[in-house]
N, C-alpha and C positions, 0 to 999 in steps of 0.2 A: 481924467476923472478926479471930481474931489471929492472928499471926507462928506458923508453923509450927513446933511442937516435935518434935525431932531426935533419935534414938536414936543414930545410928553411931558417936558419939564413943567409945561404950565395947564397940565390934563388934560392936553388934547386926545382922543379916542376915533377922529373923524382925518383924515387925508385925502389930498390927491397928489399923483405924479406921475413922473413918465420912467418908466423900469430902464435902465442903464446895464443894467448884466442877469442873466441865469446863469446858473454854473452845478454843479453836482459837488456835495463834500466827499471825503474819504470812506464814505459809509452808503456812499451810493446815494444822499438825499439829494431833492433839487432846493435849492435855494433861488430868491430872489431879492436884488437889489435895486433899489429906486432912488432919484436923486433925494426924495424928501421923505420924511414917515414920523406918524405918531406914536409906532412900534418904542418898546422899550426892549433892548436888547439884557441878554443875561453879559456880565464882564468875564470875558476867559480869564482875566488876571485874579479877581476877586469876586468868583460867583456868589454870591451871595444873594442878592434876589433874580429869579427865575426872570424870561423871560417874557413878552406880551405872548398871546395867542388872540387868533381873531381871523380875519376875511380879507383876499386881495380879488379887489372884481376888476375885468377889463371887457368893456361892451358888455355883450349877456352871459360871458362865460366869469367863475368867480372859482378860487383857490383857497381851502383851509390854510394853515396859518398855524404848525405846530407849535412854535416858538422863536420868538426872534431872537438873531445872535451875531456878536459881533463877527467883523471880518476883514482883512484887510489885502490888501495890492502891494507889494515888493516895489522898489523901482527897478528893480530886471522883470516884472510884469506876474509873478506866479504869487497866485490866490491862494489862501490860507482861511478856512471858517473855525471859529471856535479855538479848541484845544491846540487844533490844530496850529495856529499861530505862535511864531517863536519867538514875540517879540512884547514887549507890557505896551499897554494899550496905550496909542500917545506917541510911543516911539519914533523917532527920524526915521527917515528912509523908508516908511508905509502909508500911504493913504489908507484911511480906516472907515469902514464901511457898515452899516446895520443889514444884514441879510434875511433874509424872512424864509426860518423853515420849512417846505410845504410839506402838507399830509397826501403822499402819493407824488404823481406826476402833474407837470406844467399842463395846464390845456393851450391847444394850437395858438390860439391869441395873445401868451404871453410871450412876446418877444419885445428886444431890445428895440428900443424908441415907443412904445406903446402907452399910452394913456391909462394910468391905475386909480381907483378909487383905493381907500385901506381901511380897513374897520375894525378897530381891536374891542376884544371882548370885552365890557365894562366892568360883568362881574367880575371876572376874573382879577382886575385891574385895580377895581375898589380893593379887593380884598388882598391882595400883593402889596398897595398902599398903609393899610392899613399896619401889615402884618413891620413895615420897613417901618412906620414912624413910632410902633409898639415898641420895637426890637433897639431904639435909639432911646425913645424916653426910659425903657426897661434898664440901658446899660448906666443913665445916669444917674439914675435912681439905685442900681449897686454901685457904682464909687462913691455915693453918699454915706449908704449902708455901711462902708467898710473903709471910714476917711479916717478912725480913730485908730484903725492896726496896723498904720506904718508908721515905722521907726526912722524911715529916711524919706527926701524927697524923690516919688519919683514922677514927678513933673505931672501937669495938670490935665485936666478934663475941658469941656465948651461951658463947663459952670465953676470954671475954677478949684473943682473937686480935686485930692491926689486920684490919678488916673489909673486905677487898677486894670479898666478895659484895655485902654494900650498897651497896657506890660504884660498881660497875662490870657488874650484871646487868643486863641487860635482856629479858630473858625465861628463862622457865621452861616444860620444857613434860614432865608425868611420863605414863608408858605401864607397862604388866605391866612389872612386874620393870626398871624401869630409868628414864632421864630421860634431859634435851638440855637444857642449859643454857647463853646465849649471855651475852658480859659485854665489856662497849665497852671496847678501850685506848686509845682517842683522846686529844685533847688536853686535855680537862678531867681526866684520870686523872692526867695526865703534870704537870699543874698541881698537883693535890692531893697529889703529891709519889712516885706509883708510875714505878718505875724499870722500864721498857714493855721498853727495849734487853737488860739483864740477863735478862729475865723471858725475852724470844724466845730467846735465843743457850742458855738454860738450859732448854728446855723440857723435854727428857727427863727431865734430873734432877727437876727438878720433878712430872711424873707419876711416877715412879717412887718421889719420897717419899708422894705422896697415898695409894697403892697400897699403902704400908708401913704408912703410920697405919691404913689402911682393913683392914686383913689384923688388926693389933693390936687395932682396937678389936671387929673380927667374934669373934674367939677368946670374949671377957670375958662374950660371952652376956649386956650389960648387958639393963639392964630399960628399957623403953620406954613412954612411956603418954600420954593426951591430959587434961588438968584444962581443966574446965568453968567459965566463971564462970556460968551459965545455961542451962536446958533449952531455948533455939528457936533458929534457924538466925540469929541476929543476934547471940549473947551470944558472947562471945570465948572460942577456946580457945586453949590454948597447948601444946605440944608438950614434953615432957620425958625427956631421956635422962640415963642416970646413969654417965659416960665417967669412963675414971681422972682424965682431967682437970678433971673438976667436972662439976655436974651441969648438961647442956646444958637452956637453956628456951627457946621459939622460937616467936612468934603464929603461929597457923598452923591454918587451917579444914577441911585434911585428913582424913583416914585414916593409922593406923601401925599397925605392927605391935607384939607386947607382948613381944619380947624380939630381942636381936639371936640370937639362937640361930635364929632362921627363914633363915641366911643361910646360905651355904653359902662365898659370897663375893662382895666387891662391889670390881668396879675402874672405874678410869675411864679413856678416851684422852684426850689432848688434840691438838686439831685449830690450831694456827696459818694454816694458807693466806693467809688474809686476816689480813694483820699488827695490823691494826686491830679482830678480831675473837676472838677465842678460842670455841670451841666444846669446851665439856667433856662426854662420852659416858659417861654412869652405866650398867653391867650388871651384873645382878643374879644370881648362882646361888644358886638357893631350898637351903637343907638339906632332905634329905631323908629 
């Protein structure tokens, strides 16, 4: 068996292929795998956007499609879906697989060697796209916001920015048209030389410049796109925008959109409560 080759990088939503394995996870669901799919799986490593949902048809019989996720094969043979896998995505010693969650049970015609059509939801898809290329231009647009309150370097962004994202996110989490991103001010921030104090007493200003870059860079209708080093769900992609400020590039195993012209407008809140926490709130209005 090999590593499953991946269509969605360049928006495909349409497949065919011939199913390679059913199997059931830890939780009783059935899964399926197919040598090919335009499914986007969610990363056990780095969930951060959801998986596809959509349709797997074989002849006249056809299977919902809760959400795709990764999965991989041991080389002593034992299958692993999701969380359930003990190893980061990519890993030696695993063939890694996209498996397709179904809603209920296989019907009788899904078996191993069988001819699949795969159809993922589009809305669903647009709007997961969207919410992943908001959630990226949003994070560049705060290390711009907050380039003037570090006192040290702590290494850069995809726009040359000091990178506060890197130092200080700890989670990610993108939905239709939007994201939640959380990012630590504690005391190792305040050691790498970010000024926590300034950053609180200024927060509005601060979204309110995010809001401005994000308004500026919506207009420019740049171009947006995913570059592949490899066809299967383990080869690295990388993300690429083309902002007045340089062209952004950013790993990243997502879904995007192919131009910011899909936007209509993207702001963000910012949440302090928890002085120690910042929670930034990406929303998305689609162009219509």
């Amino acid at each position: 068996m090999s590593s499953t080759i991946v269509s969605f990088a360049d928006g495909s939503v349409r497949g065919e292929s011939v199913i390679t394995r059913i199997d059931r996870t830890a939780d009783d669901a059935v899964v399926v795998v197919v040598a090919e799919t335009p499914f986007h799986p969610v990363d056990h490593t780095w969930p951060d956007q959801p998986g596809d949902a959509g349709t797997i048809i074989v002849g006249e019989e056809s299977a919902s499609v809760v959400e795709a996720v990764m999965a991989a094969v041991s080389e002593e043979g034992d299958f692993a879906v999701g969380s359930e896998i003990p190893a980061r995505r990519g890993a030696d010693g695993w063939t890694w697989l996209v498996a397709h969650r179904l809603e209920g049970s296989a019907p009788a015609g899904f078996i191993a060697g069988a001819s699949a059509r795969l159809v993922v939801d589009e809305r669903r898809r647009a709007g997961l796209s969207r919410g992943h290329t908001a959630c990226h231009l949003a994070s560049l647009a705060l290390d711009l916001a907050v380039a003037d309150l570090w006192r040290k370097d702590p290494g850069v962004d995809a726009l040359g920015t000091p990178d506060f994202e890197g130092r200080a996110n700890q989670s990610s989490r993108i939905h239709e048209n939007g994201s939640v991103d959380e990012y630590r001010l504690g005391k190792s921030l305040r050691r790498a030389g970010f000024d926590t104090e300034t950053f609180a007493a200024t927060l509005a200003e601060r979204e309110a410049s995010i809001n401005a870059q994000l308004a500026a860079w919506v207009v420019t209708a740049a171009r947006s796109r995913i570059v592949t080093e490899g066809p299967t769900i383990v080869d690295r992609r990388r993300w690429y925008c083309e902002l007045p400020e340089g062209e952004a590039v950013i790993l990243c195993g997502g879904t995007h959109v192919d131009s910011l012209a899909e936007f209509s407008s993207i702001r963000v809140s910012l949440d302090l409560s928890d002085p120690q926490l910042l929670v930034m709130t990406t929303t998305v209005v689609p162009a219509t």
